[in-house]
C-alpha positions in Angstrom: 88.3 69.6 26.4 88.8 67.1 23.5 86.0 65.7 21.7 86.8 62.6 19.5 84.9 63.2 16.3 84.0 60.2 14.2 83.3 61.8 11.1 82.9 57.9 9.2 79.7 57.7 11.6 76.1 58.7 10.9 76.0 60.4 14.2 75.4 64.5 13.7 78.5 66.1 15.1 76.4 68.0 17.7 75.5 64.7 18.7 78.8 63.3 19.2 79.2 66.4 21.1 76.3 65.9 23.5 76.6 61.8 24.2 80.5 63.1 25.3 79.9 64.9 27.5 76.9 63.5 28.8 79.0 60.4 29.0 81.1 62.4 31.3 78.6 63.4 33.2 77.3 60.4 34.2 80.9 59.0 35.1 81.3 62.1 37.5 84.4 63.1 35.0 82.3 66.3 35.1 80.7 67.3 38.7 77.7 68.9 39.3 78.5 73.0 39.1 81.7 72.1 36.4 81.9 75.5 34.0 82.4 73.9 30.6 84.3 75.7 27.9 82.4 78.5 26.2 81.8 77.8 22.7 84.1 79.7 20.9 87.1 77.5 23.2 85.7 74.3 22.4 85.0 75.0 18.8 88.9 76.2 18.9 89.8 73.7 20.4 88.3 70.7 18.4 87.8 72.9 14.8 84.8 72.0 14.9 81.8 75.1 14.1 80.8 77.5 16.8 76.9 77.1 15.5 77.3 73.0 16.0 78.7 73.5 19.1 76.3 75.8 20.2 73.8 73.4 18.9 75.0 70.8 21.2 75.2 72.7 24.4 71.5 73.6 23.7 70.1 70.2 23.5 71.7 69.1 26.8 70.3 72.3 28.0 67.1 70.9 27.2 68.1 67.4 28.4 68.9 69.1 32.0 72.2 68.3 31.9 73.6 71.4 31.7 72.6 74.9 33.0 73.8 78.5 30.7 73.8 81.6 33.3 74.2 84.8 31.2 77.3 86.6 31.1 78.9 83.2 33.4 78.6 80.7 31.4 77.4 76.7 31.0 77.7 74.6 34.2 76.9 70.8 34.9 73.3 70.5 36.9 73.5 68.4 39.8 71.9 65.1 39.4 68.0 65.0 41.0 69.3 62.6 43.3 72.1 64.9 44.6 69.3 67.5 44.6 67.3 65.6 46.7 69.9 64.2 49.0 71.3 68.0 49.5 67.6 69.5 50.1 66.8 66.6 52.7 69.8 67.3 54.6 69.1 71.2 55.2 65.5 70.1 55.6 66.9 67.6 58.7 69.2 70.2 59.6 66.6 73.1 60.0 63.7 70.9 61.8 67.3 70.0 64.2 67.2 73.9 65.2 64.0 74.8 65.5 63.6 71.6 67.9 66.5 73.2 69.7 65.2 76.7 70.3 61.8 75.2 71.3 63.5 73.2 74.0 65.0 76.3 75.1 61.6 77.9 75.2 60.7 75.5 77.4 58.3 73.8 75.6 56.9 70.2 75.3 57.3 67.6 72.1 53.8 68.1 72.3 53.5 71.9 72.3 55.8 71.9 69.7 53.4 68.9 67.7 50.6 71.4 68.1 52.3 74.6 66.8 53.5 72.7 63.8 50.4 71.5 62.6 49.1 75.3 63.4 51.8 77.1 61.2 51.2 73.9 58.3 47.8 74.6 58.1 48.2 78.1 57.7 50.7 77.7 55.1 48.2 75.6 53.3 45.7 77.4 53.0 47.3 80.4 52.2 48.9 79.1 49.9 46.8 77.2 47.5 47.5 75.8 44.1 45.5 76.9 41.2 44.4 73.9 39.6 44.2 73.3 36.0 42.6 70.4 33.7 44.6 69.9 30.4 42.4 68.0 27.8 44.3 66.2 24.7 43.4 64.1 22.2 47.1 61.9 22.6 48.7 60.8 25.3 51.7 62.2 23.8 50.7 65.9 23.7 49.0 65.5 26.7 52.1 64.9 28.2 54.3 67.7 26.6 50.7 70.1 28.0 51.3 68.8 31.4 55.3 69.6 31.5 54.6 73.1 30.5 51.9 73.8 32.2 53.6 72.7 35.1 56.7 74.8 35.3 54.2 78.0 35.9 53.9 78.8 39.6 51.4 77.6 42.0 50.1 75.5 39.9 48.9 71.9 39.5 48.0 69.8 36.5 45.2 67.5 35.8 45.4 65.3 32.5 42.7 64.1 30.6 42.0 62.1 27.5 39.4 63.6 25.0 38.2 60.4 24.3 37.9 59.5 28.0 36.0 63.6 28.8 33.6 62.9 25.1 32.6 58.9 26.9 31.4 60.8 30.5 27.6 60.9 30.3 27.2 63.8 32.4 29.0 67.3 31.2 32.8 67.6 32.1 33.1 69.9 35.1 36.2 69.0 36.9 36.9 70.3 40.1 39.5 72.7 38.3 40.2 76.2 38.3 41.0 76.5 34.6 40.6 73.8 31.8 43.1 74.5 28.8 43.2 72.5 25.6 44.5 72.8 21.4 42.0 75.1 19.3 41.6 71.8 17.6 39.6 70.4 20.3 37.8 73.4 21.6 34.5 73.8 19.7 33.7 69.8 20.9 35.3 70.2 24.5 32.9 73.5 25.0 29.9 71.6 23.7 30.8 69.2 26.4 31.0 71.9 29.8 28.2 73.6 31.4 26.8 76.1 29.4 29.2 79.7 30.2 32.7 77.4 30.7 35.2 78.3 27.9 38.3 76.5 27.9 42.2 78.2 27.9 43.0 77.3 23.5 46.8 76.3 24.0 48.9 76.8 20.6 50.8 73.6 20.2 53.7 73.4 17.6 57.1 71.7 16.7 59.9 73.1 18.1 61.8 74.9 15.3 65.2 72.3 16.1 63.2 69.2 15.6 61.8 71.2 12.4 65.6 71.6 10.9 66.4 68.2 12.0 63.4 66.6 9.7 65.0 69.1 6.9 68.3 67.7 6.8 67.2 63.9 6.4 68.5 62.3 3.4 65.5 61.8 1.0 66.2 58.0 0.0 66.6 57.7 4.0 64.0 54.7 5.1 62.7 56.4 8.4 60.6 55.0 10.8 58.3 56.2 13.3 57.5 54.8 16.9 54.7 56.4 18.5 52.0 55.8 21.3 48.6 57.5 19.4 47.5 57.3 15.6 46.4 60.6 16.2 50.3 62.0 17.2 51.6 59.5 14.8 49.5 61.8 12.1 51.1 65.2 13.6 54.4 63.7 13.0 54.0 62.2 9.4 52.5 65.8 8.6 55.9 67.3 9.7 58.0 64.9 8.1 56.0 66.1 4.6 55.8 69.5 5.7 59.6 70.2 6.6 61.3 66.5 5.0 62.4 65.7 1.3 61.7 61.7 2.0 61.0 60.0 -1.3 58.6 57.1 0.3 56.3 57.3 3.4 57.9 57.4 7.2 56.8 53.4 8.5 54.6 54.3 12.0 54.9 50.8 14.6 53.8 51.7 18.1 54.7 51.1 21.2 53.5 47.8 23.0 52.8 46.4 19.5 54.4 42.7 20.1 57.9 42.5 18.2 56.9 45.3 15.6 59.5 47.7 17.0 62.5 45.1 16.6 61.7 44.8 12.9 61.0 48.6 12.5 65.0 48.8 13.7 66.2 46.1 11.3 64.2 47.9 8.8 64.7 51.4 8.7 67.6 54.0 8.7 66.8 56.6 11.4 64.5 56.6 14.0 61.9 59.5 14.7 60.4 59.5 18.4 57.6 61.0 19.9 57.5 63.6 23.4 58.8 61.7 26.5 58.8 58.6 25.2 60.3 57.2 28.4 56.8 57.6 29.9 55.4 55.3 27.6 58.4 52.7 26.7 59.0 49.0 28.5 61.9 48.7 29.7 62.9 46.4 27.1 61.7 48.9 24.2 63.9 51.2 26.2 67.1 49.5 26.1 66.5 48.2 22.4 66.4 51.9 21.2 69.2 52.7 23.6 71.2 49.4 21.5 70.3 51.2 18.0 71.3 55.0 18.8 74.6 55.1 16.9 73.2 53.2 14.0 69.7 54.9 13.8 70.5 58.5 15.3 66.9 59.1 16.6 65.1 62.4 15.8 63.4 63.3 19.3 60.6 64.7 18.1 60.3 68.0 20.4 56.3 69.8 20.6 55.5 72.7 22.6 52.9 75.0 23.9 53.9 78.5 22.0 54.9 81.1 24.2 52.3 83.6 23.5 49.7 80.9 24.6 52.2 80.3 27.9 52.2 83.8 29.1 47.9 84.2 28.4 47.7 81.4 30.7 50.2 82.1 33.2 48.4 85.8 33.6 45.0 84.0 34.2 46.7 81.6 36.7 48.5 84.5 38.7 45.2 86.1 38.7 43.3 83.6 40.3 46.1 83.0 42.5 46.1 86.7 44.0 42.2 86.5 44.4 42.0 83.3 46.3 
């Protein structure tokens, strides 16, 4: 596989790398289950490093796009709308036989009716979610909470906004089975439960890419930060001190703030971006960061829950699951 390096452009290789063959992807040059070359081939193949390539596989890993399966190698996800198409037709093609063999059982549409909604119910309630209430203080972490939290089984996620839990006049007892928050937040958001409720403290961190990335700005670089919050927009200026050389302050503009972000583009020389910003973008902000990508090379500024605090929670969540 070629990849046409422009090495005149402010684009990071591994960069170059991933808007390839994401390109590809999207064109259907590369089908859902394609294996693409292992790293060492590709790096080979383009002289290019094995540790940027490597870099770049990653990130579309975390984009989605792609899939690595130890010891088989890095394959093309399908598309969630060829996921979805695929699952409805076994779905439709399973309901198809069961109709069938009730037929031949010789029962009614209606029988049948009435045994589904039997065997439903069951499955419901023996199979309950446990329900959890993330608390935040941005919309953006709150949002990068909710993902993780998500991707644990049987579970469902509630989001709240501290602000919006510190307004309520009564306490804040959600109809939850566990309520997780940061340990910034959970000395206030205890004050403000019935007296016994602890909340689950969730470690929230940069993730150590986004970290490097910040450490390999330029320092007379004019960057330029787009966020939703003042409070995230202060989490990312303390990273871009922490791990950045910059010799003048990051500009913040937010989103939905009239014409701000147009002049923040004209302005500056790379972009940093806040946690799913998709959520919270117009679709004009959208395609005007999508217009600036090879000029600006946006930092996606990437926060998680640590893993230590995942695993705690998860164990609490499979425990409640078992006893219910």
């Amino acid at each position: 596989m070629h990849i046409p390096i422009d090495t005149a452009s402010k684009l990071p290789i591994y960069r170059q790398i991933m808007n390839k063959i994401a390109n590809d992807i999207a064109l259907g040059v590369l089908p859902p289950g394609y294996r693409l070359p292992t790293v060492r081939a590709l790096a080979g193949e383009n002289s290019i490093s094995h540790g940027t390539i490597k870099h770049g596989y990653d990130m579309l890993e975390q984009e989605g796009l792609v899939k690595k399966i130890q010891g088989s190698g890095t394959f093309v996800c399908a598309s969630r709308e060829d996921e979805i198409a695929g699952a409805k037709a076994q779905a439709l093609q399973a309901i198809d036989l069961l109709l069938d063999r009730m037929e031949d059982l010789s029962f009614s549409p209606r029988d049948t009716r009435i045994f589904l909604d039997l065997k439903l119910r069951e499955r419901e309630e023996s199979s309950r979610y446990v329900s959890v209430a993330a608390v935040d203080c941005s919309p953006e972490a709150l949002s990068v909470m909710y993902r993780q939290v998500l991707t644990l089984s049987h579970t469902e996620v509630y989001q709240f906004l501290l602000e919006d839990v510190l307004a309520m006049p009564k306490r804040f007892d959600p109809a939850a089975d566990l309520v997780v928050t940061t340990p910034t937040h959970f000395e206030e958001l205890t004050q403000k439960m019935p007296p016994g409720c602890l909340p689950i403290r969730l470690v929230m961190a940069i993730a150590t890419g986004t970290a490097l990335e910040l450490a390999a700005i330029p320092p007379e670089t004019r960057l330029g930060i787009v966020c939703v919050s003042r409070r995230f927009a202060q989490v990312m200026l303390r990273a871009c001190e922490e791990y950045g050389k910059l010799l003048r302050p990051a500009t913040v503009v937010y989103f939905g703030d009239g014409d701000s972000l147009s002049r923040l583009i004209r302005e500056c020389d790379q972009l940093l971006l806040p946690p799913n910003y998709a959520l919270f973008a117009t679709m004009e902000e959208s395609l005007l960061l999508k217009s600036c990508e090879e000029r600006l090379c946006p930092i996606r500024y990437r926060y998680e829950v640590e893993r230590g605090s995942l695993l705690y929670l998860e164990e609490q969540i499979e425990r409640i699951y078992k006893t219910n």
